[in-house]
N, C-alpha and C positions, 0 to 999 in steps of 0.2 A: 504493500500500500504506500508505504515511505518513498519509495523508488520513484512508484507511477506517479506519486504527487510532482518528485522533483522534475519527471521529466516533460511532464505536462506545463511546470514553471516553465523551465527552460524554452520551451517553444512560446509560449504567450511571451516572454520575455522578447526573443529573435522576433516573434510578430510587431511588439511595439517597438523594436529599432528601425524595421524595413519602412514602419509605416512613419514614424520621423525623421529619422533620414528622406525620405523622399519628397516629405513635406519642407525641410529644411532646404533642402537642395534650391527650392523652387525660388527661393529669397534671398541665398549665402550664395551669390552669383560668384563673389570675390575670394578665392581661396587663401588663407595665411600661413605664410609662410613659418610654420614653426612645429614643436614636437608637443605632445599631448604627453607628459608625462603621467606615468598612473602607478597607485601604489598604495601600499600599508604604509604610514609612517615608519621608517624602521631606521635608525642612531642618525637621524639629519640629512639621508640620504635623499627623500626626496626633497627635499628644502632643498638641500647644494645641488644635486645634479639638474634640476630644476631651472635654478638660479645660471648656472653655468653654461643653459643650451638659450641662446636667442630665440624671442619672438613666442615662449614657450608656457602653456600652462599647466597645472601642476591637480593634479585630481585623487584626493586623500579617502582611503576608503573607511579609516577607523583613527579615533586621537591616540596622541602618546601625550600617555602622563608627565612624562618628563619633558617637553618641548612647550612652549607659547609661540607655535607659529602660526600664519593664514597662509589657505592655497585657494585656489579662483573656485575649485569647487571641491565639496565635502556632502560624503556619501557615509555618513554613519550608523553604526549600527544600533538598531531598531527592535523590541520586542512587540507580540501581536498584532492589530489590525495596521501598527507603525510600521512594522516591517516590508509586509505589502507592495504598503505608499513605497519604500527604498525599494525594491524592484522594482516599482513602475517607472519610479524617478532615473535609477543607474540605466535604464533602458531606452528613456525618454532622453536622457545627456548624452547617451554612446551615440543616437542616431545624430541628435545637435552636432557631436565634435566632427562628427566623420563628414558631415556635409562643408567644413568648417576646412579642416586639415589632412594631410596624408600622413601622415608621420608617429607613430605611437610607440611610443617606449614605456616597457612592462617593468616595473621593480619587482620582485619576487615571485609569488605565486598567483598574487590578485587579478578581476577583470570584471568588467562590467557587467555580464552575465555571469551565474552561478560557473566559477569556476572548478570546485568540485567535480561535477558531473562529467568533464572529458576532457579535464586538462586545459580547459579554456579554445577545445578543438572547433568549436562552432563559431565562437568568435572571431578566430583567426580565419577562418575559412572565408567569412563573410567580408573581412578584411582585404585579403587578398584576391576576392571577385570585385572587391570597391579600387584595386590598382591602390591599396596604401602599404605602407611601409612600417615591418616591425620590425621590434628589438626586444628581445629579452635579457635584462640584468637582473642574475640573481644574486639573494643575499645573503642562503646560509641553508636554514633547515627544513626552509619548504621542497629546496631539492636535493639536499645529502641524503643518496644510498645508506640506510645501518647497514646493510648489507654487504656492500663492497667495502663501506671503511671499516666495519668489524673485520672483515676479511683483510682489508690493508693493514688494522693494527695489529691480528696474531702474526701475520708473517713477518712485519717487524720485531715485534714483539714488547708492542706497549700500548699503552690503553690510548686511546681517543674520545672528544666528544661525542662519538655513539656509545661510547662505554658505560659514561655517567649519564647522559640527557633522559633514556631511559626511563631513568629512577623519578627525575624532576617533572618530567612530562608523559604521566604512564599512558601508555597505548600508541606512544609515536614511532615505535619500532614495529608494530602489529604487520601485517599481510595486506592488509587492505591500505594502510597508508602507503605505505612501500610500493605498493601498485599504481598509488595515487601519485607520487613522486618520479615514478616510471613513466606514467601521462603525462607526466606536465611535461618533463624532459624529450619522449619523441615528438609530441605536437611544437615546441619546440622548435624542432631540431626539423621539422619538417615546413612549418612556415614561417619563421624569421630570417630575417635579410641578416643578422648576425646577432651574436650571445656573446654577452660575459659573463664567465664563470670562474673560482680559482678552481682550478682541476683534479686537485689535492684535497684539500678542505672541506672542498664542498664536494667531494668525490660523488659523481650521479651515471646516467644511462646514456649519457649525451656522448658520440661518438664523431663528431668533427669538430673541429676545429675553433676553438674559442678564444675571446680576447680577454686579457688580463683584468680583475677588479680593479679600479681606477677610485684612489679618495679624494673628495675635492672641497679640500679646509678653506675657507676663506683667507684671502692675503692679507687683510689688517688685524689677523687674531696673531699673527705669526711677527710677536716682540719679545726679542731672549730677554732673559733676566738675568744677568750674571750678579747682581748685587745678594740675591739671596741666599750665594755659597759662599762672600764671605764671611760668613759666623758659620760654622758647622758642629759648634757645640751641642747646638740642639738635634739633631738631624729629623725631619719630618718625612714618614713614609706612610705612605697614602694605597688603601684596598678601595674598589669603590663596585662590588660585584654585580649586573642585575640579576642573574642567578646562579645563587653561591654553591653551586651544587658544579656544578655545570664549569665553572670559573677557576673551581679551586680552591674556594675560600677554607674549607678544614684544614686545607696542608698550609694555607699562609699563619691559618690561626698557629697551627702545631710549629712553625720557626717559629713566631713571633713568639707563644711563650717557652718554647726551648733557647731562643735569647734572652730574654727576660730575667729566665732563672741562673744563667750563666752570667748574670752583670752586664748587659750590655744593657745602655740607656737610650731612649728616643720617645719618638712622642707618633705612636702609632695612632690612625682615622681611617673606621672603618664605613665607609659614606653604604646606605643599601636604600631603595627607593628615593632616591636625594634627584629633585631637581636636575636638571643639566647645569644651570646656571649654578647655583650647589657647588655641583663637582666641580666647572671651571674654575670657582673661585675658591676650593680647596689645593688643585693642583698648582694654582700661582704661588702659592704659599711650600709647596711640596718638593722633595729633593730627591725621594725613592717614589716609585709607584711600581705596586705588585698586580697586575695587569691576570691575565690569564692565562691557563698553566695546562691545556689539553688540545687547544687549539695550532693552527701551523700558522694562523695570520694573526698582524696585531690587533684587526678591529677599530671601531671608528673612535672606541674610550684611546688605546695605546698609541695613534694619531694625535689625539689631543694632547695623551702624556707627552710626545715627544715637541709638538708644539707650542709647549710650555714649558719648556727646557728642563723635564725632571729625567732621570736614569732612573730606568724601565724595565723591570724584570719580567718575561714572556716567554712561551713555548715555542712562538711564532718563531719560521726556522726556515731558512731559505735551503737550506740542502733537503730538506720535503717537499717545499711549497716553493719549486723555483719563479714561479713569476714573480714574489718577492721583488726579486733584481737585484743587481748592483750596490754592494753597500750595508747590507739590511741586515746583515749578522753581525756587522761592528756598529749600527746604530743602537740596538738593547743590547743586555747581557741573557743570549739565548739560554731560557730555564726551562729545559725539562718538567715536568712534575716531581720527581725525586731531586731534583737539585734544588728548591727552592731554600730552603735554611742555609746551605753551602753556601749558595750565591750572593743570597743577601747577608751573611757574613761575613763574606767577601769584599764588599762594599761596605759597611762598617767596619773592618779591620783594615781599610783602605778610603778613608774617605775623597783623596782627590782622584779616584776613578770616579767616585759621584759626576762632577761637575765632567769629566772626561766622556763618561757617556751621555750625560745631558748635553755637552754641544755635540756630540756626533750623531744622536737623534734628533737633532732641531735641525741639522744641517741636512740630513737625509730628508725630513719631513719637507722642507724648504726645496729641496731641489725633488721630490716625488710624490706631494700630494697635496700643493697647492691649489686651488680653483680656477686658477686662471690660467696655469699653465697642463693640469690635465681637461681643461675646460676648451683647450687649443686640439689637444689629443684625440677626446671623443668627439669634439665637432669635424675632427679632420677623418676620423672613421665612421662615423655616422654618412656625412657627406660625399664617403668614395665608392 
C-alpha cells in the first residue's frame, strides 16, 4: 500500500511539473543565464558553491541549525495536510526553474520530486528530454557504499566511517539503503554531464570518471593570526564534533584525560551542537583542533580549522584519499585513530610545531580552497 501510495505521488508530482513548465515557458520567453543550485543545506556548501557560480540561484530543501543563511527558495519540511502543499509546491518551482534555466547542479542526494523512489531517475530523465544540463556533487553519506568501504577497511585493515556510523544512525547500513545509494549513483552516472565525488571517502557504484570535491571558503575569512602563538602558556585545543560517535570524540576524550592525569596542562573546549558562528569564534581563539579521526578528508569544520590558522589533528590522509593533492599531508598532523594521544603529545611536548602546522595549513587552505579561486575551477568545468 506504502509503495502504491509513493508511486502514484510520484506521477501526480511529474504531472504538475509538465503542466508548469509549459505554462511557464509561454511567459519566461528570456532564458538566464545561470545554475539552479539544489540541495540539503549541508556545512555551507550550498551557501558557497552557490555564491561562487554567477547569475545562480540557490534552492534549500531542509534548514540547518547551525547556519542563519537565505536562499531564493526554500522547500521545507512539512508534516500532514502541510506536507502535501510541499509536493505541490517543489513541483510547481521544478517546472518555474526549468522554463527559466538549463543548468542544475545537484548537492547530494536531494530533488524536486521524491527522490527516494528511483534515485531521482524521473527527474533526470525529464531533464534531459528538456536539453538541460546536470551535475551531481556529492557530499558524503547519501552515497558511500558500507559495503565497499567495509570491504576497503578489512583489507587494509582498519576501521572507517562505515565502521562507527552504523551504531549512530541505525539502519543506514541495511539492504534496502545500500540499494538506494546504488540508484542514486547509476542514475547518476547515467544522466549527468559530470560528478564530483572523492572516490575514497565517499567510496560508491559510480564507475567513470569523477572530478575532485572542491571547498570554496570565502576570501575575506582567510586573516592569519600569528599574534595568538605568542603566549603559548596556555595552549587552547579545541573538539567541536557534530557526531561524536562518528568523529571520534571517545578517543579524543580518552588522550585528553590520559594527558591530564600525566601533568600536562591546557584549556580543552568541547563545542557539540554550537552554532557555526560558535565554532568560528572559538577556533580564532584556538591553537590545536582535534578535527576527525575515521575519515580520509578534512571536511568543511578542518577547512575552517586551517583557515584560522590552528594545527589540526585528522585522519584525512592523502596517500588514501589522493585527490587531497599536493601538500595536504604536511598541512595537518595526519592522525590515524590510534595515534591520536601520541600526536597531540607530540604537539604539547613541542609547542612550536603548533604554530609550524598552523601556517602550513593556512597556506594550503589559501592556495586550495579559496572561493574565488576554486570558484574559477568549477566554472571552468562546469563550462567545458
Amino acid at each position: 500500500m506504502k509503495k502504491r501510495l509513493i508511486i502514484c505521488t510520484s506521477i501526480i508530482q511529474m504531472i504538475l511539473v509538465k503542466i508548469s513548465y509549459f505554462i511557464c515557458c509561454l511567459f519566461n520567453k528570456n532564458k538566464k543565464d545561470g545554475w539552479v543550485v539544489v540541495a540539503v543545506e549541508t556545512a555551507s556548501m550550498l551557501k558557497n558553491i552557490s555564491s561562487a557560480l554567477p547569475n545562480s540561484v540557490a534552492v534549500n530543501f531542509a534548514p540547518n541549525r547551525f547556519y542563519d543563511f537565505n536562499y531564493d527558495y526554500e522547500v521545507y519540511p512539512k508534516k500532514g495536510i502541510f506536507k502535501i502543499g510541499n509536493l505541490i509546491y517543489s513541483s510547481l518551482l521544478f517546472g518555474y526553474l526549468l522554463s527559466k534555466y538549463d543548468k542544475f547542479l545537484y548537492l547530494g542526494s536531494v530533488g524536486f520530486l521524491n527522490p527516494y523512489v528511483d534515485g531521482r531517475q524521473a527527474e533526470f530523465e525529464f531533464l534531459k528530454k528538456s536539453n538541460k544540463r546536470i551535475v551531481c556533487y556529492f557530499l558524503g553519506s547519501e552515497i558511500r557504499s558500507y559495503k565497499l568501504l567495509d570491504e576497503f577497511g578489512v583489507n587494509k585493515g582498519i576501521d572507517t566511517l562505515t565502521t562507527y556510523e552504523r551504531y549512530s544512525s541505525i539502519g543506514i547500513d541495511s539492504n534496502e539503503n545500500e540499494n538506494k545509494r546504488k540508484r542514486l549513483a547509476k542514475v547518476a552516472e547515467k544522466y549527468a554531464n559530470c560528478i564530483f565525488n572523492a572516490p575514497v571517502d565517499q567510496m560508491t557504484y559510480i564507475d567513470i570518471n569523477v572530478h575532485d570535491i572542491l571547498y570554496f571558503y570565502p576570501d575575506n575569512q582567510f586573516q592569519k593570526d600569528n599574534e595568538k602563538f605568542d603566549n603559548l602558556s596556555m595552549i587552547n585545543i579545541l573538539h567541536s564534533p557534530t557526531s561524536p560517535i562518528l568523529k571520534g570524540t571517545q578517543l579524543v576524550r580518552a588522550a585528553i584525560k590520559k594527558l591530564e592525569l600525566e601533568g600536562y596542562i591546557f584549556n580543552y573546549v568541547e563545542l557539540k551542537n554550537a552554532s557555526n558562528s560558535k565554532v568560528l569564534a572559538t577556533l580564532k581563539e584556538s591553537h590545536i583542533v582535534l578535527n576527525q579521526f575515521y575519515a580520509f578528508v578534512p571536511g568543511v569544520f578542518g577547512i575552517e580549522a586551517l583557515v584560522h590558522n590552528c594545527a589540526m589533528l585528522t585522519s584525512a590522509d592523502s596517500n588514501i584519499e589522493p585527490t587531497l593533492g599536493l601538500g595536504a599531508n604536511e598541512a595537518w598532523l595526519v592522525t590515524p585513530y590510534w595515534q591520536v594521544y601520541d600526536n597531540l603529545k607530540y604537539l604539547l611536548d613541542n609547542p612550536e610545531e603548533i604554530k609550524a602546522y598552523a601556517d602550513r595549513g593556512f597556506d594550503w587552505a589559501y592556495k586550495n580552497c579559496r572561493a574565488s579561486v576554486n570558484g574559477q575551477r568549477l566554472n571552468s568545468i562546469l563550462n567545458d
